[in-house]
C-alpha positions as CSV (number, residue, x, y, z in Angstrom):
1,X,25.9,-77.4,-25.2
2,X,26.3,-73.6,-25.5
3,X,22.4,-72.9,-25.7
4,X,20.7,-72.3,-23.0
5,X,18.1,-74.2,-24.2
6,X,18.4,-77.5,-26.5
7,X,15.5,-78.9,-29.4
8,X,15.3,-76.7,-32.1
9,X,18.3,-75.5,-34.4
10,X,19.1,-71.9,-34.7
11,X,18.8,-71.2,-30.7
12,X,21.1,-68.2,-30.2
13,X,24.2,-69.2,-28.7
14,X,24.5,-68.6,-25.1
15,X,28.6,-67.4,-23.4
16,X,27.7,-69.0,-20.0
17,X,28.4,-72.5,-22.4
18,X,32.2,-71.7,-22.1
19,X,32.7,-72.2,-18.7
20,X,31.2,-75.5,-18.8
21,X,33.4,-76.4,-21.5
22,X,36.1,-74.9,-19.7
23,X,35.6,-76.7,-16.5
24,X,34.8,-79.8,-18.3
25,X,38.3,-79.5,-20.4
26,X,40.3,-78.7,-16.7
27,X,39.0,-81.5,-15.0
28,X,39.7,-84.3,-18.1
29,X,42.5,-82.5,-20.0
30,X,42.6,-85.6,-22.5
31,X,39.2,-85.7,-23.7
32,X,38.0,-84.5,-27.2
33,X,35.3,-82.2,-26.2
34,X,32.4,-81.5,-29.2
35,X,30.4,-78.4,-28.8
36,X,26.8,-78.4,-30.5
37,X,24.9,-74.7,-30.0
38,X,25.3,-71.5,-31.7
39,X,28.6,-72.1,-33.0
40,X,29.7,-69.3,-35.4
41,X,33.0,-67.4,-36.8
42,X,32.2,-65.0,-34.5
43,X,32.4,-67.6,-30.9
44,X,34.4,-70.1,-32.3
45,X,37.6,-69.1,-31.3
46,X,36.4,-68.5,-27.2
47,X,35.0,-72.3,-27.6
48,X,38.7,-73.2,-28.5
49,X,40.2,-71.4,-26.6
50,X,38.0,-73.3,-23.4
51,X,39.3,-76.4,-24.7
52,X,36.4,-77.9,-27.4
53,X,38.2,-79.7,-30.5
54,X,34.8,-80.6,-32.2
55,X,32.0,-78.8,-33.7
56,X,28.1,-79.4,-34.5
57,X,27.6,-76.5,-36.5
58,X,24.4,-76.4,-38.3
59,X,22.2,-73.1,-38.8
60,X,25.3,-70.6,-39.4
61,X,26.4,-73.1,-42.1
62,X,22.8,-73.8,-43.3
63,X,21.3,-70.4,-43.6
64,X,24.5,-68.8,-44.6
65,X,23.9,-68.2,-48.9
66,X,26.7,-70.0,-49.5
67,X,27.4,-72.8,-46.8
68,X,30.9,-73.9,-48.5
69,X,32.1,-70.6,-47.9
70,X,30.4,-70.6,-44.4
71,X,32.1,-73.4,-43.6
72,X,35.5,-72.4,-44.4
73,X,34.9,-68.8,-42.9
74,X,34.2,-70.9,-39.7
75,X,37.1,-73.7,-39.8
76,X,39.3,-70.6,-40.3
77,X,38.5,-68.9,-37.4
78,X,38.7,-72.4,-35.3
79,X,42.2,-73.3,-37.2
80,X,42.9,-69.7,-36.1
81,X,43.4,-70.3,-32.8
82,X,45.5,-73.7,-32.5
């Protein structure tokens, strides 16, 4: 998770999530790691970048006008990275 809290979509994402993914991603190199919690464009990338390959993203999708082009805008900046 990279809330700080977990129950209710659109909790704002929380940075201290990244060195848990990080740690996590160290310690079992070959796992797929899947991140749920404030993912955006924006964050995206750091969450790669600590070693997260999967992605619950729901509110910035969901509350963006246009979710297809939310969705792309964020698989873009995830693809980025790789």
């Amino acid at each position: 998770m990279t809330i700080a809290t977990i129950g209710t979509q659109g909790i704002p994402y929380d940075p201290r999530g990244i060195e848990r993914v990080r740690e996590l991603h160290a310690k079992h190199p070959n796992i797929i790691l899947s991140v749920d919690g404030g993912e955006s464009e924006v964050n995206i990338p750091d969450i790669v970048r600590a070693g997260a390959s999967r992605f619950a993203v729901g509110s910035a999708i969901m509350k963006d006008p246009d979710p297809a082009v939310a969705y792309a805008r964020i698989a873009s900046a995830a693809k980025a990275v790789i």
